[in-house]
ZADOFI-10981 format. One line per field, with one value per atom (N, C-alpha, C, O, CB): residue in one letter; x, y, z; atom name. Coordinates in nm, 4 decimals. Glycine has a CB too. Layout:
<atoms>
residu (A_...)
X (X_...)
Y (Y_...)
Z (Z_...)
atome (CA_...)
</atoms>
This chain:
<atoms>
residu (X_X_X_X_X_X_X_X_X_X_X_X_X_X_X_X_X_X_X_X_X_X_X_X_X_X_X_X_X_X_X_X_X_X_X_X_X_X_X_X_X_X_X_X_X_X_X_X_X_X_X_X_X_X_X_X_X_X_X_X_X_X_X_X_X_X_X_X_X_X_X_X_X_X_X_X_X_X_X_X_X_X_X_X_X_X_X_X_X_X_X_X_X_X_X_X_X_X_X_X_X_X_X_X_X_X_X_X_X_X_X_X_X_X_X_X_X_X_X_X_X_X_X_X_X_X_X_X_X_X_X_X_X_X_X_X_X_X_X_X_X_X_X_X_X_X_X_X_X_X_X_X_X_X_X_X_X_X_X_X_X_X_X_X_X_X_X_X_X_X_X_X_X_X_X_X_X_X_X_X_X_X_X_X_X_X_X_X_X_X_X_X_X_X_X_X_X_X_X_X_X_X_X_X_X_X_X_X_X_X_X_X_X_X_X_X_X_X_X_X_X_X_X_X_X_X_X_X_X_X_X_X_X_X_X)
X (0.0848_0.0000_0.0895_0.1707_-0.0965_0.0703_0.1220_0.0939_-0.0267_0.0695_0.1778_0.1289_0.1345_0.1839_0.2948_0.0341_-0.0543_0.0514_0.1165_-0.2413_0.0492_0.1388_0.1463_0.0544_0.1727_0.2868_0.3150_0.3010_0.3297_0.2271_0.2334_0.2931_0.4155_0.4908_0.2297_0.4528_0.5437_0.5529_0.4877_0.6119_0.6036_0.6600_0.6709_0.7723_0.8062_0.5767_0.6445_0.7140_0.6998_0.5818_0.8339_0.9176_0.8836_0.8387_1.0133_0.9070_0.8309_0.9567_1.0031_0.6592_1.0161_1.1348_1.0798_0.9679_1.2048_1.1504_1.1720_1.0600_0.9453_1.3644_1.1047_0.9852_0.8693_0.8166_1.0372_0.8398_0.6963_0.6204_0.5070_0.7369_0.6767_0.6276_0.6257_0.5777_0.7276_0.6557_0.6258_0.5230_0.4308_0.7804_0.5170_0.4694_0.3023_0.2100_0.5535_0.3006_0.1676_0.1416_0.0506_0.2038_0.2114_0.1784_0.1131_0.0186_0.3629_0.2105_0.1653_0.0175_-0.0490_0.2548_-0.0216_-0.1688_-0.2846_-0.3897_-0.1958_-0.2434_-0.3526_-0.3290_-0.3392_-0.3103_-0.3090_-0.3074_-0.3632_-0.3957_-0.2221_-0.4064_-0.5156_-0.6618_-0.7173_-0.5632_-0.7058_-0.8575_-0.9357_-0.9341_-0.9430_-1.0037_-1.1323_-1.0571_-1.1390_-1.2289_-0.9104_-0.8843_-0.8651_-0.7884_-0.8142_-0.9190_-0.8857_-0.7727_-0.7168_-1.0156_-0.7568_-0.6303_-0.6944_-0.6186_-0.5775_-0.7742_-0.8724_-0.8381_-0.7722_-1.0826_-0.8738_-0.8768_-0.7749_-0.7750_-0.8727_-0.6887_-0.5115_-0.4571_-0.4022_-0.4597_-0.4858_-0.4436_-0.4989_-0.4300_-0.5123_-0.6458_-0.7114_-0.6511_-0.6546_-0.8878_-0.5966_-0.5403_-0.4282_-0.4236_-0.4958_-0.3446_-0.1696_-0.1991_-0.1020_-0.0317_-0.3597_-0.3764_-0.2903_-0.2268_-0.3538_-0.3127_-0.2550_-0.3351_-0.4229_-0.0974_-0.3104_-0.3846_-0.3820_-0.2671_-0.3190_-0.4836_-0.4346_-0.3668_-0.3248_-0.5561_-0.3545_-0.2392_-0.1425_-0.0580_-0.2183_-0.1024_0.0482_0.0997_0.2193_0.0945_-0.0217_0.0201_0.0039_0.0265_-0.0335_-0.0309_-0.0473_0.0839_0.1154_-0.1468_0.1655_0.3050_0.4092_0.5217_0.3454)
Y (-0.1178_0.0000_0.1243_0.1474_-0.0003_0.1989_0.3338_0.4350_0.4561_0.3831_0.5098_0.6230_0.7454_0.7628_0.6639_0.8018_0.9229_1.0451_1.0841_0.9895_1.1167_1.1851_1.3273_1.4090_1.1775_1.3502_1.4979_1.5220_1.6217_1.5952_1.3726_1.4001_1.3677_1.3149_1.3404_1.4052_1.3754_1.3286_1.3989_1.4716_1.2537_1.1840_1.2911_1.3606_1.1185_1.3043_1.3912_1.3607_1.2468_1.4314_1.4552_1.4530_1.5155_1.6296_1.4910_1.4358_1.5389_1.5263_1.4136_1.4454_1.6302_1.6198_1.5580_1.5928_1.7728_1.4725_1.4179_1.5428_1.5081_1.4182_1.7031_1.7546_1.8108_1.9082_1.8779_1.7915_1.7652_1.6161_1.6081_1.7648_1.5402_1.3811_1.4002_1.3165_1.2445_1.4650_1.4755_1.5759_1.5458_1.5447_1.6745_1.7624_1.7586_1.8231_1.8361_1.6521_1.5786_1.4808_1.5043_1.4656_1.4033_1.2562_1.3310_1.2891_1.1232_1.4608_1.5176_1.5610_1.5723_1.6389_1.5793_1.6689_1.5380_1.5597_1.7189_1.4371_1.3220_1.2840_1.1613_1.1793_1.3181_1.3193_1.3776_1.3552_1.3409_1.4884_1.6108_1.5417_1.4451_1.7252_1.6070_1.5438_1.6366_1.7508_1.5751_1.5045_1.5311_1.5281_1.5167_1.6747_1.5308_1.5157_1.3904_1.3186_1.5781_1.3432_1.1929_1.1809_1.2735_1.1416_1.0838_1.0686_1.1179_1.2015_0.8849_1.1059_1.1168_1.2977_1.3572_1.0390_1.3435_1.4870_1.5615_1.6497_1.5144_1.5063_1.4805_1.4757_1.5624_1.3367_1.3467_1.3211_1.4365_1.4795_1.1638_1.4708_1.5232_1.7291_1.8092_1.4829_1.7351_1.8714_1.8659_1.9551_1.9485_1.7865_1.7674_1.6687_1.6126_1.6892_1.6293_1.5967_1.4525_1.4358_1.7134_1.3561_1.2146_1.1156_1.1456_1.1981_1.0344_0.9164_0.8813_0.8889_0.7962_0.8444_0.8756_0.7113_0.6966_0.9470_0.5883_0.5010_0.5367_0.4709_0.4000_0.6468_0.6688_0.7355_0.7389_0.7377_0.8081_0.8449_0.7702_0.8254_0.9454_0.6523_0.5570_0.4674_0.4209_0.5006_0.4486_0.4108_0.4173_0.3840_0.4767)
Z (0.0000_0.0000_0.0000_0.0896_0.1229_-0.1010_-0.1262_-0.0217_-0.0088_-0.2496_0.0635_0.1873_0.0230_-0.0884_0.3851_0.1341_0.0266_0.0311_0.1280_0.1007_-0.1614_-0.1485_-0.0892_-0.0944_-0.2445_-0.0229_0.0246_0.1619_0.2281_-0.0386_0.2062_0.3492_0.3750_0.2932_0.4473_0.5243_0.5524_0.7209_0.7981_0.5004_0.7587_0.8733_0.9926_0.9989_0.8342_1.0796_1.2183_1.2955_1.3399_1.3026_1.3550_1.4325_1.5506_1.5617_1.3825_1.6389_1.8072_1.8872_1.9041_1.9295_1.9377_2.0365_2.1721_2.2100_2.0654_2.2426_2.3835_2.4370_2.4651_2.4544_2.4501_2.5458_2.4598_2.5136_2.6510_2.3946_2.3069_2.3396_2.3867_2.1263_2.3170_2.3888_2.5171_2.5935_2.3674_2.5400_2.7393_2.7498_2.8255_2.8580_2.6992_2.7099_2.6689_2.7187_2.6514_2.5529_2.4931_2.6416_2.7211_2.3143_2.6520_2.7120_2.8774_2.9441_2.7270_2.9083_3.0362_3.0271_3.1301_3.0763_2.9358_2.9038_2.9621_3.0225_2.6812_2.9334_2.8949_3.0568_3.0581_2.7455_3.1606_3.3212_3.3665_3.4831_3.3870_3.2966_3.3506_3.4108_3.3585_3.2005_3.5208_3.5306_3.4029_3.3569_3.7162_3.3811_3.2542_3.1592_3.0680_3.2429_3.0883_2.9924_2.9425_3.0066_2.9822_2.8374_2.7643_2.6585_2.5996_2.6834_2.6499_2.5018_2.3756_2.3263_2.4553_2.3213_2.1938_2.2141_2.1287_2.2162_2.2941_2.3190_2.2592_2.1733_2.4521_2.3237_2.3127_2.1816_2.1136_2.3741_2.1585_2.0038_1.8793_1.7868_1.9631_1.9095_1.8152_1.7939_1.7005_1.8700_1.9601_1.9199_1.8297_1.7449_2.0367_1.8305_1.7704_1.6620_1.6112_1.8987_1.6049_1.5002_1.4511_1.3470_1.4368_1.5652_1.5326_1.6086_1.6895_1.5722_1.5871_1.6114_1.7775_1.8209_1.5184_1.8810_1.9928_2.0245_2.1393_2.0983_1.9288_1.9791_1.9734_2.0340_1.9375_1.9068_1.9128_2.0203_2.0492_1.8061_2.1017_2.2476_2.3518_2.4595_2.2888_2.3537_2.4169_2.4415_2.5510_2.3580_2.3039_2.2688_2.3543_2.3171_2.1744)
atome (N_CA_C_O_CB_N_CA_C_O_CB_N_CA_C_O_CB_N_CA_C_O_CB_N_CA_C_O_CB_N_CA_C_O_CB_N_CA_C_O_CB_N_CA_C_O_CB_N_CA_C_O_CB_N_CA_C_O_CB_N_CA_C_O_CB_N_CA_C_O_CB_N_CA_C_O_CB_N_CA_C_O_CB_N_CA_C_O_CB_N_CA_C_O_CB_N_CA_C_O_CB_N_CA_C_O_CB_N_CA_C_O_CB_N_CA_C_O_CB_N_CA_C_O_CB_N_CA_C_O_CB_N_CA_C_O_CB_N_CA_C_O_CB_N_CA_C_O_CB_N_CA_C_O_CB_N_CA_C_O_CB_N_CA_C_O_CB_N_CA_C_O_CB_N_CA_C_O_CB_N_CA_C_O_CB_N_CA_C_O_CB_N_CA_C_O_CB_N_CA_C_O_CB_N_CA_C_O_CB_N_CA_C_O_CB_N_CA_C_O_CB_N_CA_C_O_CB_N_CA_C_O_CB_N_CA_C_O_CB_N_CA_C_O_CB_N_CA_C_O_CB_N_CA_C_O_CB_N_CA_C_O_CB_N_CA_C_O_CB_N_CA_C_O_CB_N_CA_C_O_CB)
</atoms>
């Protein structure tokens, strides 16, 4: 299967992954929430 053209692959530094993964600890905040602001899939914050 061909990945669709012109994207490209994101890179998140060590405090961006923390900085995401810290959000999803919040009371009332969920992963889906999470994922859907930074526009990725929320298994990959689960990872």
């Amino acid at each position: 299967m061909a990945g669709k053209k012109g994207l490209n692959k994101r890179v998140w530094s060590e405090d961006e992954k923390r900085t995401i993964c810290a959000q999803t600890l919040k009371a009332g905040v969920s992963v889906a929430q999470v994922a859907r602001r930074y526009c990725m899939n929320a298994n990959l914050i689960l990872k």
